[in-house]
N, C-alpha and C positions, 0 to 999 in steps of 0.2 A: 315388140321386144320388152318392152316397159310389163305388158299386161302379164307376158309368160314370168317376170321378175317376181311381180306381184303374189300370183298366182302357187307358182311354187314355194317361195319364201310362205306362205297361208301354209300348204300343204306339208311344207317340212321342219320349222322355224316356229311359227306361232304357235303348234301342240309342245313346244320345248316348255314355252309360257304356262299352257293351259296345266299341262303336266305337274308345272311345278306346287301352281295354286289350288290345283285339285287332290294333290298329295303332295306335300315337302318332304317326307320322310322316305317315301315309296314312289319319288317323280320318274325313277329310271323306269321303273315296272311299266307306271301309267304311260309314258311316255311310248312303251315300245304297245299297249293296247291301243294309244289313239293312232300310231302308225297303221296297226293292224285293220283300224277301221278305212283305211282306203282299199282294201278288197274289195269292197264296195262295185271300183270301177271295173270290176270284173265282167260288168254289164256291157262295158264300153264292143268287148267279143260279140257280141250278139248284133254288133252295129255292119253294115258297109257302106262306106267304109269304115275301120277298125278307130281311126284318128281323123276327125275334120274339122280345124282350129276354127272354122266360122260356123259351127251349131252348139246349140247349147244343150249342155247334158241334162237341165232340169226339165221335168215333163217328155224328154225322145227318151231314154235309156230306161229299163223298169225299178232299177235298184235308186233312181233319181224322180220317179213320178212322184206326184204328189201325193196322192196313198201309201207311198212309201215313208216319205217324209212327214205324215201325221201319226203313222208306226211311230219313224223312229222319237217323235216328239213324246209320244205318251210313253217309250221307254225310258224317260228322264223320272218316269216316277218311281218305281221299285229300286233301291238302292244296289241291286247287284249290276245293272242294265245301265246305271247311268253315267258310266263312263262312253262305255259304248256309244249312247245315247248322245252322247255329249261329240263325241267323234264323227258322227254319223251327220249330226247337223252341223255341226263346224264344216263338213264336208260339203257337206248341199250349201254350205253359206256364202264356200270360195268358190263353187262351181258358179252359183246365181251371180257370184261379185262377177263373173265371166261373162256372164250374161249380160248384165248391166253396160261392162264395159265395151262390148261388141254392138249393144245398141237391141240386140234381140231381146229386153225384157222392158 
């Protein structure tokens, strides 16, 4: 219960933050890009099953492997990408805290 608390608050709550610091002026915009970057789990479809609260999405799903996540890390460098970028691995970051917390990493 705690961990989906966790979890989602990462997910919908902390880009409020991130949003703000990465633009004050423009937090509403950035805010609704870092949302955007949870498409992401779009990969989770390609799984079966679809949802399994005890696997970890880092390294099983392809938009969470670890080739993906050294993408999305070098997309922190071009300044058009690095919102994104910034989404992308905040994303992989509450997924791993997932991980972590389940004992799988």
């Amino acid at each position: 219960m705690i961990e989906n608390i966790i979890h989602y608050s990462l997910h919908f709550i902390a880009p409020l933050g991130i949003a703000y610091l990465y633009n004050k002026q423009n937090w509403k915009q950035a805010y609704i890009v870092l949302l955007g970057t949870m498409l992401v789990d779009l990969d989770h479809l390609l799984a079966s099953p679809i949802f399994d609260p005890n696997r970890c999405s880092i390294g099983f799903h392809p938009l969470h492997s670890f080739y993906a996540i050294l993408i999305y890390f070098f997309l922190l460098f071009p300044k058009r990408s690095r919102l994104v970028a910034i989404g992308l691995l905040f994303h992989m970051f509450t997924d791993g805290l997932d991980c972590f917390l389940q004992g799988t990493i």
